[in-house]
Every structure is written in structure tokens, then in C-alpha cells.
Backbone as CSV, one residue per row, in Angstrom:
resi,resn,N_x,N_y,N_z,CA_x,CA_y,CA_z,C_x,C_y,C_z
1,UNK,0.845,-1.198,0.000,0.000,0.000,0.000,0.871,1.234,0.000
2,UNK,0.307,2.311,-0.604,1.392,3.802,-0.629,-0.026,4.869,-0.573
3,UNK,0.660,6.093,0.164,0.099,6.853,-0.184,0.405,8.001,-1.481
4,UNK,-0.889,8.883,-1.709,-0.244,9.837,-2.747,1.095,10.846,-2.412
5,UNK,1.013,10.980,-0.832,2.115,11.888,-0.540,2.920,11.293,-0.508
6,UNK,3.384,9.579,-0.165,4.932,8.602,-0.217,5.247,8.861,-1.854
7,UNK,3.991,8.635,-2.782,4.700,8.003,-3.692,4.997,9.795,-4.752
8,UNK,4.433,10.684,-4.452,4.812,12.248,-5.020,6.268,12.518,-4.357
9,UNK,6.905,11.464,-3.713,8.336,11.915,-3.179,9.215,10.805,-3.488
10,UNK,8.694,9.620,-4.608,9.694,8.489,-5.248,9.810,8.690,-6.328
11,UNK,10.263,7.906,-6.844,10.876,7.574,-8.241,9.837,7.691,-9.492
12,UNK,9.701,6.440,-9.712,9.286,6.365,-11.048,7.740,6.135,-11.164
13,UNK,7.094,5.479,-9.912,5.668,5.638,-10.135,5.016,7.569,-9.506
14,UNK,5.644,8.010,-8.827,5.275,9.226,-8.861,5.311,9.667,-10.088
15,UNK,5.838,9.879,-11.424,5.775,10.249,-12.424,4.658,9.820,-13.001
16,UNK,4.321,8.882,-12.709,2.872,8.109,-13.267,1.723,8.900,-12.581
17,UNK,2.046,9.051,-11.199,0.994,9.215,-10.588,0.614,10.707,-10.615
18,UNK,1.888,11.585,-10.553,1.669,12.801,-11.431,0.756,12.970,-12.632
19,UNK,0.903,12.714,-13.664,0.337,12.537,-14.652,-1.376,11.809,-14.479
20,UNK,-1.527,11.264,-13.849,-3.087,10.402,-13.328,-3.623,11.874,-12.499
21,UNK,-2.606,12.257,-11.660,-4.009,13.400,-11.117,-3.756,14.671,-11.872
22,UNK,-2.690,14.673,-12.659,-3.051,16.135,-13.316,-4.132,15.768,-14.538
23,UNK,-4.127,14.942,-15.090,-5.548,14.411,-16.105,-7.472,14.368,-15.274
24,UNK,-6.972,13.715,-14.030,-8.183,13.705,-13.342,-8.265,15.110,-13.016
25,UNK,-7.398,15.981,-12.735,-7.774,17.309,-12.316,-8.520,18.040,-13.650
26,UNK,-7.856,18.096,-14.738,-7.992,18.553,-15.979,-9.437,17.940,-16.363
27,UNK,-9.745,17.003,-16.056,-10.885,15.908,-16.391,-11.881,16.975,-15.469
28,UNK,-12.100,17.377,-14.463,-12.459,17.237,-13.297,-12.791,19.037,-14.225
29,UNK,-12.708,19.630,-13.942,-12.101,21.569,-14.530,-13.454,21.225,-15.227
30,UNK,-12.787,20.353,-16.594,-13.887,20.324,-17.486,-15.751,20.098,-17.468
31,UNK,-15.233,19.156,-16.451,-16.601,18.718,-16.253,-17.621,19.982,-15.189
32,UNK,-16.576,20.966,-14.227,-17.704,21.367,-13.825,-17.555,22.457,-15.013
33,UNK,-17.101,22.768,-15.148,-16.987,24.027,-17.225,-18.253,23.766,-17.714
34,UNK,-18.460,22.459,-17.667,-19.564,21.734,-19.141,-20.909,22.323,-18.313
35,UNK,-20.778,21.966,-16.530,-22.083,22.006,-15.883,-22.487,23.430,-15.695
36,UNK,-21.420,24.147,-15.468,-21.743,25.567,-15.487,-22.183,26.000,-16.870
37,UNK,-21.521,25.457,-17.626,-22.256,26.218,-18.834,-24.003,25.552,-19.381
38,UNK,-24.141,24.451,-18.677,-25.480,24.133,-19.084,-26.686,24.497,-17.784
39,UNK,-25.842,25.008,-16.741,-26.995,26.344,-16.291,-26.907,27.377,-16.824
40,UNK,-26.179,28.146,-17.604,-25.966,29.375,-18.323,-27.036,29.065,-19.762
41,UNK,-27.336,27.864,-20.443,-27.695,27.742,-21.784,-29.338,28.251,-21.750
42,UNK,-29.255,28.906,-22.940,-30.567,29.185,-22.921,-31.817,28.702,-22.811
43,UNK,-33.100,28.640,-22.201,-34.078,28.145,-21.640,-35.060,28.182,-22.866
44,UNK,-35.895,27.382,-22.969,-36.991,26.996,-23.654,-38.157,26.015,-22.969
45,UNK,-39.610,26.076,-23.900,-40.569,25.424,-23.733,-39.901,23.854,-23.244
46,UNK,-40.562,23.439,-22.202,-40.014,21.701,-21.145,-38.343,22.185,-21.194
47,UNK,-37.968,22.633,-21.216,-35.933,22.618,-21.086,-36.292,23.039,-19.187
48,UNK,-37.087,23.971,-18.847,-37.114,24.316,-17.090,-38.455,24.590,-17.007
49,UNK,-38.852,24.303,-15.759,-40.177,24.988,-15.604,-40.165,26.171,-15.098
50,UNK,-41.500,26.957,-15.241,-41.895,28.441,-15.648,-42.027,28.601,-14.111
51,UNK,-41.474,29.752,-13.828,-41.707,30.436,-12.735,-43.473,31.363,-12.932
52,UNK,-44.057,30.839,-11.462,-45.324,31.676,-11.821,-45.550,33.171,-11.801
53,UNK,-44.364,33.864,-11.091,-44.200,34.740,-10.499,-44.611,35.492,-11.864
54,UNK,-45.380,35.959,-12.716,-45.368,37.351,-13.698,-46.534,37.608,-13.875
55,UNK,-46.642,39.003,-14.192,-48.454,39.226,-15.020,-47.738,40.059,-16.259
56,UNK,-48.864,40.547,-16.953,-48.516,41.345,-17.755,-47.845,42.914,-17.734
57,UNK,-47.570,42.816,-19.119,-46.632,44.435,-18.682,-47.739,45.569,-19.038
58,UNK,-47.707,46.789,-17.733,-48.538,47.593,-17.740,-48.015,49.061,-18.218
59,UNK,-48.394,49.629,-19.055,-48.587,50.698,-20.009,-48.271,52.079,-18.788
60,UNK,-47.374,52.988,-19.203,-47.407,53.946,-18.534,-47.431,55.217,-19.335
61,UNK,-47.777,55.012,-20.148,-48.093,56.603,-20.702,-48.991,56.046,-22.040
62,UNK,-49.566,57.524,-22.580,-50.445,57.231,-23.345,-50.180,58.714,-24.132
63,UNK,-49.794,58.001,-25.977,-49.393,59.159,-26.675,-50.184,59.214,-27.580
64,UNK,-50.731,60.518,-27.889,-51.817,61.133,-28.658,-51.516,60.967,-30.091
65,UNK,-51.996,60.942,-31.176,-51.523,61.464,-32.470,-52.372,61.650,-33.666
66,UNK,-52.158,62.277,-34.641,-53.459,62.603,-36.022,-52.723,61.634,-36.985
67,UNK,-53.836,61.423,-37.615,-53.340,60.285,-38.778,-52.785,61.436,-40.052
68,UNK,-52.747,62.383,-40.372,-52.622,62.885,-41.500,-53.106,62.688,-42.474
69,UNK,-54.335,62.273,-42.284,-55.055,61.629,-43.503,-56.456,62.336,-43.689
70,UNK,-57.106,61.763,-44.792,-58.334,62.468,-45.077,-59.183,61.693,-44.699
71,UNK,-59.512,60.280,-44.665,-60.397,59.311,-43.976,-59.590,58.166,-43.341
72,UNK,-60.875,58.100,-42.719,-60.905,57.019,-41.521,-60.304,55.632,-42.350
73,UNK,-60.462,55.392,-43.687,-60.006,54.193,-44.718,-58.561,54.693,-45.136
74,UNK,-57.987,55.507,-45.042,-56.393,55.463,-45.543,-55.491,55.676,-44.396
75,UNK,-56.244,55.873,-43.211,-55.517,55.789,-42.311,-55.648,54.147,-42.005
76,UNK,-56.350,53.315,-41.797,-56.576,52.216,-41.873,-55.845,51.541,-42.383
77,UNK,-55.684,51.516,-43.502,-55.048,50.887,-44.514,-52.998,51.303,-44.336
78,UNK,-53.342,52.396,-43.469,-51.538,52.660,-42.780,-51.090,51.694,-41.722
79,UNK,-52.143,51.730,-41.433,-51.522,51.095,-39.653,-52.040,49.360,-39.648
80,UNK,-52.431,49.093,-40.883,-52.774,47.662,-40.914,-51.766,46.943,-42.088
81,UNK,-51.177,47.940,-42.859,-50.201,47.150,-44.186,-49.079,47.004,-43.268
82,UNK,-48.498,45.552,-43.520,-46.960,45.300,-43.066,-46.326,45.843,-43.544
83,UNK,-45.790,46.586,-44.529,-44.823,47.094,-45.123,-44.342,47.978,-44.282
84,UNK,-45.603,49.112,-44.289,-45.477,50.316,-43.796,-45.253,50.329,-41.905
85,UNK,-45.157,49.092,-41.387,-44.582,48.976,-40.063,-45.145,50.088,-39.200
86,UNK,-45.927,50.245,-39.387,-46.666,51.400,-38.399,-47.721,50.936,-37.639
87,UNK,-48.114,51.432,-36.731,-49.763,50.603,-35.897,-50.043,51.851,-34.688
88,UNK,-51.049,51.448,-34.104,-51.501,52.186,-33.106,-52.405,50.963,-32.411
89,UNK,-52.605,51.557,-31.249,-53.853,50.286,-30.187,-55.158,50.584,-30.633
90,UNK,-55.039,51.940,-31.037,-56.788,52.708,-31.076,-56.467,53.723,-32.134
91,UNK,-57.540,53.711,-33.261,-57.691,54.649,-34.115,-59.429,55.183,-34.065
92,UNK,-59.795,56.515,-34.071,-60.827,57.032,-33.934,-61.035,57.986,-34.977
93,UNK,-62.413,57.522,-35.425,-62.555,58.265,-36.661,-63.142,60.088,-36.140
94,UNK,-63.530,60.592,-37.094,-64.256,61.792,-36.912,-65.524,62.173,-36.702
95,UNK,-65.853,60.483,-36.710,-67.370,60.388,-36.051,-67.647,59.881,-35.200
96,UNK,-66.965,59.251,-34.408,-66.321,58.743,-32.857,-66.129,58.059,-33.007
97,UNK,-66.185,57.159,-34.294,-65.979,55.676,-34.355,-64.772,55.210,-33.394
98,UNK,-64.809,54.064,-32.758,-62.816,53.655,-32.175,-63.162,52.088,-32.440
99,UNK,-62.096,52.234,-33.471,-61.407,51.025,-33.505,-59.826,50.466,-32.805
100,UNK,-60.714,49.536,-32.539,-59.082,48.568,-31.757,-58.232,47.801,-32.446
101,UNK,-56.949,47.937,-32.888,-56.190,47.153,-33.405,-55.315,46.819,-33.021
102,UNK,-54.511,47.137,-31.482,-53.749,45.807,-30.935,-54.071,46.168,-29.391
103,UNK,-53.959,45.035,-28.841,-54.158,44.700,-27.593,-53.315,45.795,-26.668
104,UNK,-53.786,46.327,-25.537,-53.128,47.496,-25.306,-51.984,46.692,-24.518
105,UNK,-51.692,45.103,-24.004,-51.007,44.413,-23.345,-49.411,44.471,-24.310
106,UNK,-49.702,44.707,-25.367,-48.790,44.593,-26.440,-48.388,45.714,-27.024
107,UNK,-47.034,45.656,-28.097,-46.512,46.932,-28.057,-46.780,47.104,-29.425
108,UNK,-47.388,48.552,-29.572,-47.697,49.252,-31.048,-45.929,49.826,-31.554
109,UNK,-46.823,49.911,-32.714,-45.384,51.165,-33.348,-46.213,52.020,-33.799
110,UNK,-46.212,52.892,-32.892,-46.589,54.216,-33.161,-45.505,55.211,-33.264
111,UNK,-45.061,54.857,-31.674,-44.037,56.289,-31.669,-42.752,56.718,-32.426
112,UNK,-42.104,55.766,-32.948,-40.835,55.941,-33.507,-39.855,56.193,-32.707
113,UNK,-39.140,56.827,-33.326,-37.760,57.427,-32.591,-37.831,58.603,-31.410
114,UNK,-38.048,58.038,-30.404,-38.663,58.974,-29.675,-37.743,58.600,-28.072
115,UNK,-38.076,59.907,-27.103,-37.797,60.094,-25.735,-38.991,60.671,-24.609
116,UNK,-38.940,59.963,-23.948,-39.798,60.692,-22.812,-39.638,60.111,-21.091
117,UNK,-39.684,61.321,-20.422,-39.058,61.312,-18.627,-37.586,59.697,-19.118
118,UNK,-36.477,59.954,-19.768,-35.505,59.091,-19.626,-35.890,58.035,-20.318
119,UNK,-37.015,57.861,-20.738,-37.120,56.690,-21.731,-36.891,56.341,-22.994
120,UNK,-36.337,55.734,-23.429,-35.761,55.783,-25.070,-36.654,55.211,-26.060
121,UNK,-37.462,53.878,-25.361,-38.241,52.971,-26.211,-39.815,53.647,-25.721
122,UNK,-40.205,54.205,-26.448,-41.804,54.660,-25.779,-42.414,53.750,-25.928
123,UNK,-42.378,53.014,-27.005,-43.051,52.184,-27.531,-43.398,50.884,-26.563
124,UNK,-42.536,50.903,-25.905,-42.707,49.545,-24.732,-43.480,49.912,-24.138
125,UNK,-43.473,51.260,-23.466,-44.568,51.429,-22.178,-45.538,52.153,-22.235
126,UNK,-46.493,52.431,-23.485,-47.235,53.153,-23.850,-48.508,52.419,-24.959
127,UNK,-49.484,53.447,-24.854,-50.547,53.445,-25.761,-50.697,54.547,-26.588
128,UNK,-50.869,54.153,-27.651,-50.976,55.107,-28.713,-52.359,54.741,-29.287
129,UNK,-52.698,56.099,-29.804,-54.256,56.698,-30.135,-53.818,57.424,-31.368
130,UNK,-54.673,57.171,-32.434,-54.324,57.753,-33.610,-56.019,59.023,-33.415
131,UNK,-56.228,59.661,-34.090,-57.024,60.166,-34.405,-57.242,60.610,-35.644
132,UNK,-58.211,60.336,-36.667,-58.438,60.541,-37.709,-58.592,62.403,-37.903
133,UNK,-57.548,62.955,-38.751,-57.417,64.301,-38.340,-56.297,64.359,-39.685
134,UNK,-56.708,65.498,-40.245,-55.103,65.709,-41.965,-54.297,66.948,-40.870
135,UNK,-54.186,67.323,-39.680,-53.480,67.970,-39.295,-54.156,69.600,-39.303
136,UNK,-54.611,69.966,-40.302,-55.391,71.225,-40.718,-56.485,71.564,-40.501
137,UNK,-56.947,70.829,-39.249,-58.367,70.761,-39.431,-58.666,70.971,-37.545
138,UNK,-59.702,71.562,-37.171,-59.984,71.360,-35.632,-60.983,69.803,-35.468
139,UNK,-60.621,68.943,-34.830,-60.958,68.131,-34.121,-62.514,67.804,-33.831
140,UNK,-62.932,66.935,-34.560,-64.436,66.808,-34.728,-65.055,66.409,-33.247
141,UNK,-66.339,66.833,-32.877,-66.761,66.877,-31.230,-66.871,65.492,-31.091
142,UNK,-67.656,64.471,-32.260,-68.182,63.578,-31.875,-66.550,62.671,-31.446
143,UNK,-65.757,63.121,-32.060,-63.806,62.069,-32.085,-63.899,62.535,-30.628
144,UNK,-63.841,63.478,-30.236,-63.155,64.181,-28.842,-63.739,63.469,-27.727
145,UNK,-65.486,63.335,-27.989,-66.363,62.567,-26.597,-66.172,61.204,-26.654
146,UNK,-65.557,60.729,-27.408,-64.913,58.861,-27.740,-63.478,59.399,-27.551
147,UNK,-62.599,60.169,-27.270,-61.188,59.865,-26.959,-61.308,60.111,-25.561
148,UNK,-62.232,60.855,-25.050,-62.204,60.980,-23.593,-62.749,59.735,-23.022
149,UNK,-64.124,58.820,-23.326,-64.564,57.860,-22.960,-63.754,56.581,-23.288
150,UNK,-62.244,56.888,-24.337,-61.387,55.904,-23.894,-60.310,55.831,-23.247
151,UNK,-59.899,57.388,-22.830,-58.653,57.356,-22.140,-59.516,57.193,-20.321
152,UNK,-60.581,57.992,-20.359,-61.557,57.217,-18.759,-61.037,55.539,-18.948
153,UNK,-61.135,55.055,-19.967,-61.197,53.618,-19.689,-59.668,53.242,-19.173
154,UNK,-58.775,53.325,-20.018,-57.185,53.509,-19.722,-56.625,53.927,-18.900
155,UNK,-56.840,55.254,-18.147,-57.261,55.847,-16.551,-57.456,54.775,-15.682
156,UNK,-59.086,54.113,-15.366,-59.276,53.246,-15.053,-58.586,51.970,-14.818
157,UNK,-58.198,51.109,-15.828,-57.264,49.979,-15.713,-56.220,50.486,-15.197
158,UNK,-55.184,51.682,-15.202,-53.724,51.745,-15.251,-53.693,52.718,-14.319
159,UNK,-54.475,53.521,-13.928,-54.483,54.512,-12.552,-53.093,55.681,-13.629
160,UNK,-53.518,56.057,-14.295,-52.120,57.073,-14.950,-52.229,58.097,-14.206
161,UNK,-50.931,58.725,-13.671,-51.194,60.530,-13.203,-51.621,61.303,-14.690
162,UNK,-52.002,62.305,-14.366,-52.072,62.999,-15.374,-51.368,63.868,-16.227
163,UNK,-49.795,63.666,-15.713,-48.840,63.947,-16.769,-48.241,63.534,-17.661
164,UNK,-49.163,61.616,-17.557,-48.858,60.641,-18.626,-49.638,60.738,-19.503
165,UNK,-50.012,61.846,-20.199,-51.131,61.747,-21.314,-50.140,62.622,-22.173
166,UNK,-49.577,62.477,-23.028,-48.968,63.434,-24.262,-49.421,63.134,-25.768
167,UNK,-48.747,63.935,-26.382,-48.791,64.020,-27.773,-47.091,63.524,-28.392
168,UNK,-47.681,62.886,-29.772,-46.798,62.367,-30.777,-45.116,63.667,-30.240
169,UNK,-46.010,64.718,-30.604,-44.624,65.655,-31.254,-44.311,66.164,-29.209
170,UNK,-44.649,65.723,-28.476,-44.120,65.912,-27.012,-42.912,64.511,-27.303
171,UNK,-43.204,63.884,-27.379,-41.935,62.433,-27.527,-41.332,62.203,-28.379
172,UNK,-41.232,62.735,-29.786,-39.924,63.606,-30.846,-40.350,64.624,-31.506
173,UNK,-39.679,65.934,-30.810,-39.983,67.118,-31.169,-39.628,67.166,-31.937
174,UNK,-37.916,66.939,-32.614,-37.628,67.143,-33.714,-38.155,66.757,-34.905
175,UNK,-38.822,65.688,-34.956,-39.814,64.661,-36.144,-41.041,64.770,-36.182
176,UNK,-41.915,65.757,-35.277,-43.082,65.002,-35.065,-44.079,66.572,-34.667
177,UNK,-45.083,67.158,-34.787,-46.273,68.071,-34.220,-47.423,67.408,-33.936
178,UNK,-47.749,66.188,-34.284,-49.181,65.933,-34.002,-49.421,65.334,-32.041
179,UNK,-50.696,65.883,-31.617,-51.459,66.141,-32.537,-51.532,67.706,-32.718
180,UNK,-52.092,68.348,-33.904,-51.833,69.823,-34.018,-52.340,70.947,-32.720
181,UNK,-51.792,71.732,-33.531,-52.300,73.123,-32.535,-53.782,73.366,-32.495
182,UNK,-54.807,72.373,-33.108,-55.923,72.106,-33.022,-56.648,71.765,-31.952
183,UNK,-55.713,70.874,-31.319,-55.973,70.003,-30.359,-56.397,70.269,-29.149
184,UNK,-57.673,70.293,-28.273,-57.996,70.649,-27.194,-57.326,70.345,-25.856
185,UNK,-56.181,70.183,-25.954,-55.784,70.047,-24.441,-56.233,70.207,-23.042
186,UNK,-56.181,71.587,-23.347,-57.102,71.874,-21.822,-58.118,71.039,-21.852
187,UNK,-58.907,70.402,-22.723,-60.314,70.032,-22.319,-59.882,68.854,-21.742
188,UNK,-58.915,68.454,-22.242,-58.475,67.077,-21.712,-57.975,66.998,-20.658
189,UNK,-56.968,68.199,-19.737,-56.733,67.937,-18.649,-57.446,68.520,-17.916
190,UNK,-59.011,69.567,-18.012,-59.916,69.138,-17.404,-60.529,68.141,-16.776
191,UNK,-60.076,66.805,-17.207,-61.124,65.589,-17.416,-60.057,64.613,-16.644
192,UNK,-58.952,65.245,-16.720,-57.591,64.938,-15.888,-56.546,64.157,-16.510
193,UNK,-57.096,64.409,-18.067,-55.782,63.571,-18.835,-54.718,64.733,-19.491
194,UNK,-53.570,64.649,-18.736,-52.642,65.708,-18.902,-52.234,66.882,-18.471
195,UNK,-51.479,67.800,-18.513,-51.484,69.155,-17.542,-51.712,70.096,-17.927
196,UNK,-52.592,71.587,-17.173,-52.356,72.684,-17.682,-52.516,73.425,-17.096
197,UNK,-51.977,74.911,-17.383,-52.119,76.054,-16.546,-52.543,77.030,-17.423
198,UNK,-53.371,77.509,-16.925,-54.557,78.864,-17.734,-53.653,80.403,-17.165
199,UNK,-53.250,81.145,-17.896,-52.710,81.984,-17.357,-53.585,83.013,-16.548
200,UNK,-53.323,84.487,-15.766,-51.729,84.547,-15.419,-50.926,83.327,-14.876
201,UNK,-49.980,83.160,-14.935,-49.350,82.716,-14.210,-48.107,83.142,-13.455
202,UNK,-48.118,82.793,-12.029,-46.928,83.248,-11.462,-45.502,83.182,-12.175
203,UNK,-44.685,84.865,-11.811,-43.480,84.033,-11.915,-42.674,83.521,-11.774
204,UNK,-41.987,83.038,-12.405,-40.794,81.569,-11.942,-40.245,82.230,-10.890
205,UNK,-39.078,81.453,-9.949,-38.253,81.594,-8.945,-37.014,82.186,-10.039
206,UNK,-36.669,82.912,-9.137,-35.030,83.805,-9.595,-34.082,82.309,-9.785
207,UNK,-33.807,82.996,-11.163,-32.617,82.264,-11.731,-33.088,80.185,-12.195
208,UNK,-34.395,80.202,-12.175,-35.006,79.437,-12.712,-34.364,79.303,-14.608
209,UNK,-34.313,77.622,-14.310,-33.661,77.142,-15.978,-34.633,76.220,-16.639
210,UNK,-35.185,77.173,-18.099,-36.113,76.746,-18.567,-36.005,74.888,-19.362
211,UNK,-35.036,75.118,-19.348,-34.160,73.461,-20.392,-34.463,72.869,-19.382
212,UNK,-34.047,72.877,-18.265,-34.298,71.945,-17.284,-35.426,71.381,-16.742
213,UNK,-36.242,72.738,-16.339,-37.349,72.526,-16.458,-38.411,71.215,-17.451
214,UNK,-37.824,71.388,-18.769,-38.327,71.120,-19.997,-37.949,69.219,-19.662
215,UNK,-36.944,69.353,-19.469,-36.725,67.530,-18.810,-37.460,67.402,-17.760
216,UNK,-37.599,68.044,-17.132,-38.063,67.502,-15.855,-39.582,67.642,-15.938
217,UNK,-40.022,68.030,-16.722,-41.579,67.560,-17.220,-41.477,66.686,-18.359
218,UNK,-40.300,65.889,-18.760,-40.319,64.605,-19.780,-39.513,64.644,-21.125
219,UNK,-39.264,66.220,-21.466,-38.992,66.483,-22.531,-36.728,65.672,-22.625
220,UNK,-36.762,65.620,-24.221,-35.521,65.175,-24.315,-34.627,66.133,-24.277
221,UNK,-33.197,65.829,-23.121,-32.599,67.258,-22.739,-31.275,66.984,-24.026
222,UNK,-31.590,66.139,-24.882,-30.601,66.009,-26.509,-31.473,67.256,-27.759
223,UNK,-32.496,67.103,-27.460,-33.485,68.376,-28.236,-33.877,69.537,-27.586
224,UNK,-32.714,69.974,-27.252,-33.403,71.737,-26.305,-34.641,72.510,-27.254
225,UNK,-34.089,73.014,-28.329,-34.862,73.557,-29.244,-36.241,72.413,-29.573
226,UNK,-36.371,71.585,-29.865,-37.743,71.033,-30.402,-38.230,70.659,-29.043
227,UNK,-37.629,70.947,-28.179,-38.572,70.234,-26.812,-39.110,71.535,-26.442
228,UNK,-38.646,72.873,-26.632,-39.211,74.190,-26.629,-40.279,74.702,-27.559
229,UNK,-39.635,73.863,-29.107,-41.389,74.596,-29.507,-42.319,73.263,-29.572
230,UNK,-42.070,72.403,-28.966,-43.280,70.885,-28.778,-43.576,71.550,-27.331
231,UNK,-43.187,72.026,-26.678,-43.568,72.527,-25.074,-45.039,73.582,-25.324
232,UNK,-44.337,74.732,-26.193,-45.306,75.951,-26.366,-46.513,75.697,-27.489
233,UNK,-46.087,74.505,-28.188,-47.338,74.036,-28.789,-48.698,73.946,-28.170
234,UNK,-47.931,72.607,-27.230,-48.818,71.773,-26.570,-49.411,72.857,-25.309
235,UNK,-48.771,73.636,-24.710,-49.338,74.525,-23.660,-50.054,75.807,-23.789
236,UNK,-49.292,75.906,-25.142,-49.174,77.653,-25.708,-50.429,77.765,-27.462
237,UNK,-49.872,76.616,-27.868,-50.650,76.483,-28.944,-49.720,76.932,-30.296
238,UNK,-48.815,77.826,-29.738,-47.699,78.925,-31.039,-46.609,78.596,-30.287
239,UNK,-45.462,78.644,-31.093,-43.998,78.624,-30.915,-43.452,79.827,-30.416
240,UNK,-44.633,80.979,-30.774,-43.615,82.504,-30.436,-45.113,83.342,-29.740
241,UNK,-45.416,82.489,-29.099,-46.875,82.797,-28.141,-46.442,84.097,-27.273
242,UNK,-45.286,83.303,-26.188,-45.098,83.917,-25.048,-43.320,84.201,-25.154
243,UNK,-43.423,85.417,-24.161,-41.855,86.065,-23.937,-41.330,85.112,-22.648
244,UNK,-39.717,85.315,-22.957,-39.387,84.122,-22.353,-39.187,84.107,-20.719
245,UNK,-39.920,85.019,-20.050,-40.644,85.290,-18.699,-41.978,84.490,-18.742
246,UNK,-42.444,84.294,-19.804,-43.706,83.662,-19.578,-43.334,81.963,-19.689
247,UNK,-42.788,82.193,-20.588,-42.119,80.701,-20.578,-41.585,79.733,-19.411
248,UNK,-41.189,80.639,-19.003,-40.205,80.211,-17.741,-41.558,79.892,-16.408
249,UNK,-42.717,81.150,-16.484,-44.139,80.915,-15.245,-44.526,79.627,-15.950
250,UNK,-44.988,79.557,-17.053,-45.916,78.699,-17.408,-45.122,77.076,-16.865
251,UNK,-43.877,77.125,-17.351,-42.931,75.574,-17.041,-43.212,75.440,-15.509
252,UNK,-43.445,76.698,-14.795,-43.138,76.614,-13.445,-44.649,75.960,-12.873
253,UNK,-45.451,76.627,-13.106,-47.146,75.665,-13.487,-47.147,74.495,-13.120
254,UNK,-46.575,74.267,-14.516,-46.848,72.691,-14.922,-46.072,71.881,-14.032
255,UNK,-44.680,72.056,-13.965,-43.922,71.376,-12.909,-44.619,71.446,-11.705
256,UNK,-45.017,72.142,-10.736,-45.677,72.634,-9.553,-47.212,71.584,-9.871
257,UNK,-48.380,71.208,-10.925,-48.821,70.351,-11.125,-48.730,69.112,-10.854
258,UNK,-47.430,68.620,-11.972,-47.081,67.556,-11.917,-46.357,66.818,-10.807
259,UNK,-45.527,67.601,-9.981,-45.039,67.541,-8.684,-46.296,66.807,-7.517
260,UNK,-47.421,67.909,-7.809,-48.639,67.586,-6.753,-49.156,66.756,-7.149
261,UNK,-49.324,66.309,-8.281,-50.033,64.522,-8.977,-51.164,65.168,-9.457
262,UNK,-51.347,66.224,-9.853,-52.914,67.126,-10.388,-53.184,66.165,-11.696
């Protein structure tokens, strides 16, 4: 009988026996290598069972937009052709019609290339609403009392504050105005979808920074300029509404709003 430590200090079977545990070691490496890597391998249907732990993913904002179109059928025919890779959850005609075309659980392509409060992909956490509208036009009553009786519904399921209600051209200013300067806002954050302040309004605190401001109500701080005239659109209605004292009360508003959960 020998042990491994007698015979790692003889002759010629230590050389053997060298060689036997540096292979079993090497043997040994590999094998937990192989096991670690087949907890690392990717998972599929029967490969593990499903953790129950999930529900669905819930929607946190909800972005407005006009189809640019002249009817309720060519906008249709946009957001339903594959080619054209475009969609919305809800399109509403000008006679209140609303149609549903994807599950609001699921993600539209509406928004494009877009930013909002730090988010890059809108598209993940949002609902988009088309509204049948060529941009030039004010907003038909019967569309307006069906976009309110569906964002109540969306409200409802998702509890949104009301600074999660925007427009297309609020989430890429640089690409985007809809929905137009048509668009009733105030009526909407009457109803509590979105923010607003009716002037006068106070003014800002000394040495108040309007850019900043402009992020910190959602806007992208990579687009100073289009997050300024998508700001005075949506609040102001015009790009060259207000002097930039007013600019600065009105941001102060809305922030002071959105702060309180109005």
C-alpha cells in the first residue's frame, strides 16, 4: 500500500501518478466548465419549468396622435399594411368611431424614434391613439367625446397621473407636431388627462432654468430647441406665443402640477 504523498516523493511511479491526477484534475475543470455552462444555456418550452411569479406588462403613458389623412379608410389601410410597419392600439374616426387594433397588453409602433421622462423605447410602455385628423383641421366633437370615454377607460385599468397623457410631437420634437395646434388640451386635462395652466401665471423663482425645467416635465434634454417649440405648442398652442418670462411661469405651473399629482 502507498500513499499519494509517499509516492509524489519516489521515483518512477510518482511520475505516473503525477500525470493520473493532473488528467483527473484537468478531467475534473472540465466537467464542472460543461455544468456551469449548461446552467448558463438558454431556456426553452419543457428545457425548465416556468416560474409563476409574472403578469402582464402595464402601459405607462399614453401618446396622442393625427393620422394625417383624409379618412378614416387610408388611415386604416396605414396602420394595418406590413410594409409600412406602423400601428396604433386605437384609431378614432371623426365620427367617434374607435377602432381597436392591438391589444393594449402589447406593443404598437406608433411612436418611432422617440424620448420621454428618460425613456428611449416609448413604444414599450405606452398606448398610442391615432385620431383621424389631416393635421389642418380642428378636431371633430363627436372624435373628442370617444377619446375621452377611452382614455376614462385607460385611466381606469392603469391609474395614470395625469402627466402621462402626451402628444406624438411631445416624444420627438424634432420629427413630429401631431397632434396639431388644433388640439384641445385643456379640455383634456380638465377631465384629468394631462397638464395645464390657464394663465396669469406666477413668476418663476429667480434664476429658474427653462431646459431643465423642460426635462423635468419629460422632454428630451438632446433636443433643447424642439422640446421648446413641442412645449409651447402643446401649452401655448404657437412657438412665439409667449416672452421668455412667460415661458419660464408657465414651465413653473406645470412642474408645480405635476409635482402635486394634479
Amino acid at each position: 500500500m502507498f500513499s499519494v504523498g509517499d509516492d509524489f516523493q519516489s521515483g518512477g511511479r510518482s511520475h505516473v501518478l503525477r500525470s493520473w491526477w493532473k488528467a483527473g484534475r484537468a478531467l475534473g475543470l472540465v466537467l464542472i466548465l460543461m455544468l456551469g455552462l449548461a446552467g448558463c444555456a438558454p431556456t426553452g418550452p419543457g428545457l425548465r419549468p416556468t416560474s409563476p411569479n409574472f403578469d402582464a406588462r402595464r402601459p405607462n403613458l399614453v401618446v396622442i396622435h393625427h393620422t394625417s389623412d383624409d379618412t378614416i379608410d387610408q388611415a386604416l389601410r396605414t396602420l394595418t399594411t406590413p410594409a409600412r410597419k406602423v400601428s396604433a392600439h386605437y384609431l378614432i374616426g371623426r365620427d367617434g368611431e374607435v377602432v381597436a387594433l392591438v391589444d393594449e397588453r402589447e406593443r404598437a409602433w406608433h411612436a418611432g424614434l422617440s424620448w420621454w421622462g428618460g425613456m428611449r423605447d416609448v413604444n414599450s410602455l405606452s398606448i398610442g391613439i391615432e385620431l383621424d385628423n389631416n393635421g389642418d383641421e380642428p378636431f371633430a366633437e363627436a372624435q373628442i367625446v370617444s377619446l375621452l370615454e377611452v382614455l376614462a377607460g385607460i385611466q381606469n385599468r392603469y391609474h395614470l397621473p395625469a402627466a402621462n397623457f402626451v402628444g406624438h410631437g411631445d416624444v420627438a420634437p424634432s420629427r413630429k407636431v401631431d397632434p396639431s395646434v388644433y388640439f384641445p388640451w385643456k379640455r383634456l386635462a380638465e377631465n384629468g388627462f394631462g397638464l395645464w395652466c390657464d394663465p396669469p401665471w406666477t413668476p418663476a423663482p429667480q434664476g429658474f432654468d427653462l431646459a431643465i425645467a423642460l426635462v423635468a416635465l419629460g422632454y428630451d434634454p438632446a433636443q433643447p430647441d424642439g422640446a421648446r417649440r413641442a412645449f409651447l405648442r402643446h401649452f401655448a398652442g404657437d412657438a412665439n406665443a409667449l416672452s421668455s418670462d412667460e415661458e419660464k411661469a408657465l414651465a413653473a405651473c406645470l412642474l408645480e402640477r405635476k409635482m402635486s399629482g394634479e
